[in-house]
C-alpha positions in Angstrom: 96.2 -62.0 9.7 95.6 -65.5 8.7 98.8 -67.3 6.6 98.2 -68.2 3.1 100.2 -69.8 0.2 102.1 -66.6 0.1 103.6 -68.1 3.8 104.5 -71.3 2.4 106.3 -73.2 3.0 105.3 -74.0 6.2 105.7 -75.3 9.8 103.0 -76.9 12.3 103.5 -78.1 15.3 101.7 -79.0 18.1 102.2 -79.5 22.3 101.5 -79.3 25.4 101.8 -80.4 28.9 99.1 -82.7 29.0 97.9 -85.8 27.2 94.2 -86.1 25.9 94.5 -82.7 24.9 93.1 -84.0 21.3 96.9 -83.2 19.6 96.7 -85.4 17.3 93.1 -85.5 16.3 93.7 -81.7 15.8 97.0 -82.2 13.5 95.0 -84.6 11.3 91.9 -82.1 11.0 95.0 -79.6 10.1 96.2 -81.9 7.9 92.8 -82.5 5.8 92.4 -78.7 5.8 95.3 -78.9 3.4 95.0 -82.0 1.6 91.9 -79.9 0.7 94.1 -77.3 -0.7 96.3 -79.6 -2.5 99.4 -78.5 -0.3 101.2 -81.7 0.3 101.9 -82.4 4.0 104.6 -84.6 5.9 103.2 -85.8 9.4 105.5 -86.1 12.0 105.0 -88.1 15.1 106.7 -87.6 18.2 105.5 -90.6 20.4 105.6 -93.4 22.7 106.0 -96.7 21.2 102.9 -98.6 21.3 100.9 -96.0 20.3 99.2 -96.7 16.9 100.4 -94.6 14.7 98.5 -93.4 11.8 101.1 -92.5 9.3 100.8 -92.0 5.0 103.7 -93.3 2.7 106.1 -90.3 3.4 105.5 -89.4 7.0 108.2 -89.7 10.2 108.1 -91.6 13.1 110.1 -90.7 16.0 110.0 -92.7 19.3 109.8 -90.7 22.5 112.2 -93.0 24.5 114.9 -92.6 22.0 115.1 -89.2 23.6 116.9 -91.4 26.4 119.9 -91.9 24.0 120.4 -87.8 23.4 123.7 -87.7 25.5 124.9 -89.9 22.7 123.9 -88.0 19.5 125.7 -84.8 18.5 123.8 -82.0 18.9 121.9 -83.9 22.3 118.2 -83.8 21.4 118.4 -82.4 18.0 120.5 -85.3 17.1 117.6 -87.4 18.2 114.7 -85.2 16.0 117.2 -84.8 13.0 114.3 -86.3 11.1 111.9 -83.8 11.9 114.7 -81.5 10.8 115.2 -83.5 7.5 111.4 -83.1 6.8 111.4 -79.6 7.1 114.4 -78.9 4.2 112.2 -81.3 2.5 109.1 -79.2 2.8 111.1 -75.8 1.8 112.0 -77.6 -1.7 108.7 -78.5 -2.3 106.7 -75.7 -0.8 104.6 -77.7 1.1 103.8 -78.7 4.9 105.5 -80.5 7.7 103.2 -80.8 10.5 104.7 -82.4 13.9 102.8 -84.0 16.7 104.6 -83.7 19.9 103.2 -86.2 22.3 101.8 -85.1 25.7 103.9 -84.1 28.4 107.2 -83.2 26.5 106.7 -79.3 26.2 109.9 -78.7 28.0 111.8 -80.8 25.2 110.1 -78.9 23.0 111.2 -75.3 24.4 114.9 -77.1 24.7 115.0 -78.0 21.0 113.6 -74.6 20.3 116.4 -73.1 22.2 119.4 -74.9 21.4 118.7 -75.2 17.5 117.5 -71.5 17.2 114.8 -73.0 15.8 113.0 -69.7 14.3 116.3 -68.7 13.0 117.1 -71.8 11.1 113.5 -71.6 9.3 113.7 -68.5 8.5 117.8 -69.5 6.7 115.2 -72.0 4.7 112.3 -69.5 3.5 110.1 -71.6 6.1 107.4 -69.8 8.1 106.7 -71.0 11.4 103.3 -72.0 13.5 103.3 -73.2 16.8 100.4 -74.6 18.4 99.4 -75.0 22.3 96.6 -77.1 22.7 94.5 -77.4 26.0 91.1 -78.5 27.1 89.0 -77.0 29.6 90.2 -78.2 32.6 92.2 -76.2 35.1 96.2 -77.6 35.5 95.6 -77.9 31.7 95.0 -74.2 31.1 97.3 -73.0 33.8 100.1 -74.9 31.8 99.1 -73.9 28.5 99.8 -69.7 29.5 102.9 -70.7 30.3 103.8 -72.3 27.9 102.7 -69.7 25.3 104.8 -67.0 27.2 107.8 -69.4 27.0 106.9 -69.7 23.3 107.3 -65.8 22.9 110.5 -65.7 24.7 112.5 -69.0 23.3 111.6 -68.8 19.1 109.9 -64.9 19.2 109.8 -65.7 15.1 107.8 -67.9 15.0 104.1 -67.3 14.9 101.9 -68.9 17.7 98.4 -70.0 17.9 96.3 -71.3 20.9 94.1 -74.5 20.1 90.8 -75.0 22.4 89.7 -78.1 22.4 86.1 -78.6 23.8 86.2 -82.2 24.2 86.0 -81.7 28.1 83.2 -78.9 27.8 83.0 -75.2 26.4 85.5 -72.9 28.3 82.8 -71.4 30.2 82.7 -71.2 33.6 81.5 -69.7 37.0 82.4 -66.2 38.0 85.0 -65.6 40.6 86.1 -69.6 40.2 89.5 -71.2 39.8 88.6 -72.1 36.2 87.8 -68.7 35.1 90.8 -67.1 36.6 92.7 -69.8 34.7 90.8 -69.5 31.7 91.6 -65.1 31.8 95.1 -65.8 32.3 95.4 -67.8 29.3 93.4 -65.5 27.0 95.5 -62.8 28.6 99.0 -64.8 27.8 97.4 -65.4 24.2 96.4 -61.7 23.6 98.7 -61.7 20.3 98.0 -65.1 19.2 95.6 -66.6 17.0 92.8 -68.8 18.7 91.6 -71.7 17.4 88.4 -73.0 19.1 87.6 -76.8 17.7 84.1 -77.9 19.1 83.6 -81.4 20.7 82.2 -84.3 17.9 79.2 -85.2 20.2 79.8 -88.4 21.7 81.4 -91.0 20.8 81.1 -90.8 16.9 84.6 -89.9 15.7 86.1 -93.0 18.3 84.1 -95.3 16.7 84.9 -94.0 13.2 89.0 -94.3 14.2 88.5 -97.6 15.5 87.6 -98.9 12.5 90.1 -97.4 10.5 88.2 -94.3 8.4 89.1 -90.7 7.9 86.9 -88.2 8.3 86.5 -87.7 4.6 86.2 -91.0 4.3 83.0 -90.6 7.2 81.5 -87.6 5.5 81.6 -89.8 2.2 80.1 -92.9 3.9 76.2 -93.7 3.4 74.5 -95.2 6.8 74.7 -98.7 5.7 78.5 -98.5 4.7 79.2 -96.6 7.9 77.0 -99.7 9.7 79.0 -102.4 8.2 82.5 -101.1 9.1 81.5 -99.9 12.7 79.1 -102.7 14.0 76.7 -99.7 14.7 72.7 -100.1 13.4 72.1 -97.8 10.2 69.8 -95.3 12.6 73.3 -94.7 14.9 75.1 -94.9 11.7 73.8 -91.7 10.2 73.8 -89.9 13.4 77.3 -90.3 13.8 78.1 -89.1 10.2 76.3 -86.4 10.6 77.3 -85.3 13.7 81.5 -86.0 12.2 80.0 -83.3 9.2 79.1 -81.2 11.3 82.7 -80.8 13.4 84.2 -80.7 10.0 81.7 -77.7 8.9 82.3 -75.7 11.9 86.5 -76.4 12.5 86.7 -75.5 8.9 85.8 -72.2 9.4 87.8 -71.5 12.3 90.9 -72.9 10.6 90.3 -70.6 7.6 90.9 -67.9 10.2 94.2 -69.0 10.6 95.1 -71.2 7.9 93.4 -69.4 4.5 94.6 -71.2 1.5 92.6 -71.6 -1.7 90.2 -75.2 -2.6 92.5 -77.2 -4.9 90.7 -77.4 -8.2 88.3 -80.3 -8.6 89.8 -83.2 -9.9 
């Protein structure tokens, strides 16, 4: 069953293993799907420093190598994420979202905060439904890693919901019989049997990196004419055009597999 408003507010986050698992492309596209709603969302970003971070007026920040200083903060690593924690009380007085981005490579921190907070417990003390989100590509340690962590998930917050995210920036997840990949590959549809799957097809190319790198959204792509797109990217008009459509038509198809999951009403038009 897909959550609605009825479920807010809500909880997002996202992890895994990995990095270039497309995390944080995928909170963003989350996060769009309900600006589109009119829900109002808080991003937090668990990351390395030097990282750019793409944050609105509101959003929280949270160095990764602070995590170095948990022996000194009560409460260890909660101590450290007690911003993610004040976002979340925020969220449940304004029925909204708090979406957090876990960087790459800390899904044991994330099962440890998990644990030691009672995390499920203390949302549902708020009114706060939970969604958490394991993110992998097609390729094989990533996959392997990803059933883990989704049967860990079910064992260390059981109340919250969980979702696996399929990203096919790699490739589709199709692969040869009787291969490593597709024993991987069953294992993890096996270990996500009672999860929802969210499958978010590849943006052909390079069109979406060259959007990012000069600083637009993707509504702000989808909204762009050729010769706008052209003068903000350095790209010809011809390129241009293909790259805003091909950015449409990701945002077409993810939109109806996040509605699967994530069904809330279009905000009225303003």
């Amino acid at each position: 069953m897909p959550l609605t408003e009825k479920n807010l507010p809500l909880y997002i986050d996202l992890f895994a293993d990995g990095t270039g698992v497309g995390k944080t492309f995928s909170a963003w596209r989350i996060r769009y799907h309900c600006d589109a709603a009119g829900i109002p969302t808080t991003m937090v970003r668990i990351e390395t420093r030097g990282v750019a971070q793409r944050l609105r007026k509101g959003d929280v920040y949270i160095p990764v190598e602070d995590f170095a200083q948990a022996s000194q903060r009560p409460g260890g690593l909660a101590g450290i994420l007690s911003p993610l924690s004040a976002a979340i009380a925020r969220s449940a007085q304004t029925r909204g979202i708090t979406i957090a981005d876990w960087a790459g490579g800390l899904a044991q921190h994330h099962a440890a905060f998990l644990t030691t907070t009672h995390f499920d417990e203390q949302l549902a003390a708020l009114g706060v439904t939970g969604l958490s989100i394991v993110a992998t590509t097609n390729r094989l340690e990533q996959m392997r890693q990803s059933a883990e962590n989704l049967r860990s998930l079910a064992t260390t917050a059981p109340g919250l919901h969980r979702a696996l995210l399929l990203n096919e920036r790699f490739g589709k997840f199709e692969f040869m019989a009787g291969s490593g990949p597709a024993s991987a590959y069953r294992a993890l549809l096996k270990a996500a049997q009672d999860c929802d799957v969210i499958r978010f097809p590849a943006v052909v190319g390079e069109s979406w990196k060259y959007a990012e790198d000069a600083g637009l959204t993707m509504p702000n792509v989808m909204l762009s004419k050729p010769a706008e797109f052209a003068e903000k990217t350095g790209l010809d008009p011809f390129t241009s055009a293909a790259c805003i459509t091909e950015v449409a038509a990701f945002w077409a198809l993810s939109e109806q597999v996040l509605n699967r999951v994530l069904r809330f009403r279009a905000a009225p038009a303003q």
